[in-house]
N, C-alpha and C positions, 0 to 999 in steps of 0.2 A: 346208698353206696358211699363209703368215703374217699377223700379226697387223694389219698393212698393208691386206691381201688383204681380211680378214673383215673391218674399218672398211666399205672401199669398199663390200661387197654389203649387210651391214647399210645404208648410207645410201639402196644402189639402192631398200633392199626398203622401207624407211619413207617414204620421198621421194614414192610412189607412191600414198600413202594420204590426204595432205595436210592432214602433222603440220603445213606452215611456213605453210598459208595464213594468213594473217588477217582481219583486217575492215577497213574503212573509216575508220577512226579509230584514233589511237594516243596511247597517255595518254604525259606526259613520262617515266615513270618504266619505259615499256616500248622507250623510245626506242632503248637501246645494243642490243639483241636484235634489233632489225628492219633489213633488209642492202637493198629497194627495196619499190616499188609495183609490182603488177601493169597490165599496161593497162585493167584493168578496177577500178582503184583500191581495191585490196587489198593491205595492205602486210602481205610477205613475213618470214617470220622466219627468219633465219639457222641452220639446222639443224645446222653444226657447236658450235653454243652450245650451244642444245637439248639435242643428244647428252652434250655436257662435263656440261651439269647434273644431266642424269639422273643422271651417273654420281657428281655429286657431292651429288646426294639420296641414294642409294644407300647412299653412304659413310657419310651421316652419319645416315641409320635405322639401318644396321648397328649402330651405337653401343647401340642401345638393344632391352630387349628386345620383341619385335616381338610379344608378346604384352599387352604396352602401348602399341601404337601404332595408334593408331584412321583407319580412312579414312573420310571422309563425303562424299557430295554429295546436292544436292537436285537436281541434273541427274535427268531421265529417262535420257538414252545414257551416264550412268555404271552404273548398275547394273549390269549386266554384266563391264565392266573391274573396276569393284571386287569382286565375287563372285570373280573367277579370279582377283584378284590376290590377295586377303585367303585364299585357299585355297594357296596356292603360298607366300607367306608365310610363314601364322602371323598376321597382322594383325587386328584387326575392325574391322568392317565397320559401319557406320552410315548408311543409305538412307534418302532422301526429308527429312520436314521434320525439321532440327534444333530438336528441343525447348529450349524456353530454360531457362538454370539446370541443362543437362546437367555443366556442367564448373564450375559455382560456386555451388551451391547444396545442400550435402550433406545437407540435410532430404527431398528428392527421390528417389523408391524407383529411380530410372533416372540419378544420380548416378556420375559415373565419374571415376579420376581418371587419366587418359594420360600419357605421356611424351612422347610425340609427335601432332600431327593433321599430316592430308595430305588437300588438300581440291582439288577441281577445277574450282572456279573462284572469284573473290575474292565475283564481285558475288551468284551466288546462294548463297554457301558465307558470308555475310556473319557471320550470327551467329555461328558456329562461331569465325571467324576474331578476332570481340569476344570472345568467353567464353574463347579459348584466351589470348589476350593479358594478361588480366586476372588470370588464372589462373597466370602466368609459363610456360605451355608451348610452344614451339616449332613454326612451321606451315612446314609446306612448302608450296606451291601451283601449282597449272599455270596458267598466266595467259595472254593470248591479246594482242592489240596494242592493246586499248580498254581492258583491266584497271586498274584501280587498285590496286598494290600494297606498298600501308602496310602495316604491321603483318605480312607474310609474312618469314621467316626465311632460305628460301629460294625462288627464283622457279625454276621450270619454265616455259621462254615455251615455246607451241604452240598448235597451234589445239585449244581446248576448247569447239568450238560441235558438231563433225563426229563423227558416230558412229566414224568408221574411223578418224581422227584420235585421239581423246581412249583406242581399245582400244589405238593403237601406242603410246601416252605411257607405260600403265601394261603394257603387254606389255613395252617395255624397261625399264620400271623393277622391274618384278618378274626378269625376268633379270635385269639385272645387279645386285637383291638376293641371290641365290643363287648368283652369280659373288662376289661378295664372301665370303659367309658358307660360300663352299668347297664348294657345293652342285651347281653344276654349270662344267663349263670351257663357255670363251670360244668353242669351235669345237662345241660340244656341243650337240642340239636341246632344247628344253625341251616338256614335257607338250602343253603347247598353242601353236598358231598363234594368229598375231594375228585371226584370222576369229573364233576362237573368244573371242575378248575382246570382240566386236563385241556390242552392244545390238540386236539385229532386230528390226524393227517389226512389229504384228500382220498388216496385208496382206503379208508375205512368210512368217510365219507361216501 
């Protein structure tokens, strides 16, 4: 299969899950990522972007050791993507509220000091995205088309509202960490499916 080949089915397969929907509003600084509006006035994010980012989040976690590189969100439908991702890794994992003075306040028994955050979303990953700032550490961040995105280093635009959406953002970003770091090839399956990155809610539970 060429390399061609496997682009095309990777976009069928994520295209399906609605990495590129957005929202109803779009901040200026998510302007170049978003390609129209739905008829239902949902403006669309450009998926070929998407994809280049991930792969150039990828690149540039690889840099660092990934035992230093912390994920957090205070999303509910992260917790999941972050567990299979921070396990496929190497990464940790940081759920729910970010405590203040986590990243600049070394008198603090829960004090850490990262190389890298990566956070899923600007507005409620807020603190994190102050403390890492201040802190001089670099954030990556998935942003969606209402995002404000100051202070991120790199943007992930996707829709980070949608369970199935926000498990595809980090199911490819966890492959194609492990396609870099030599861990697994381009045409090769990885442990889990995207389903398995999925946050399920307790009525389906």
């Amino acid at each position: 299969m060429s390399q061609q080949t496997e682009i095309t089915d990777l976009k069928k397969k994520v295209l399906a899950t609605g990495i590129r929907v957005g929202t109803d509003m779009k901040t200026k600084s998510m302007r170049p990522f978003i390609t129209s509006a739905s008829p239902e006035g949902l403006y669309m994010i450009d998926i070929d972007i998407t994809l280049a980012k991930i792969k150039s989040a990828a690149k540039f976690a690889t840099r660092f050791d990934m035992k230093k590189v912390i994920v957090c969100s205070g999303k509910e439908y992260a917790t999941t993507p972050i567990e299979k991702f921070t396990e496929l890794t190497g990464a940790i994992q940081m759920l729910r509220r970010f405590m203040p003075g986590t990243l600049t306040n070394p008198s603090l028994p829960y004090f850490i000091e990262p190389h890298l955050i990566i956070i899923s979303d600007p507005e409620v990953d807020g603190q994190a995205i102050i403390e890492a700032t201040n802190a001089g550490i670099p954030v990556i961040g998935i942003s969606n088309t209402n995002n404000i995105t100051s202070n991120l280093d790199l943007i992930i635009p996707g829709n980070n509202r949608g369970r199935k959406a926000l498990a595809t953002i980090y199911w490819l970003l966890a492959r194609e960490i492990l396609i870099q770091k030599g861990e697994l090839k381009e045409d090769q399956d990885m442990k889990y499916e995207i389903d398995d990155f999925e946050t399920k809610i307790e009525e389906e539970l």
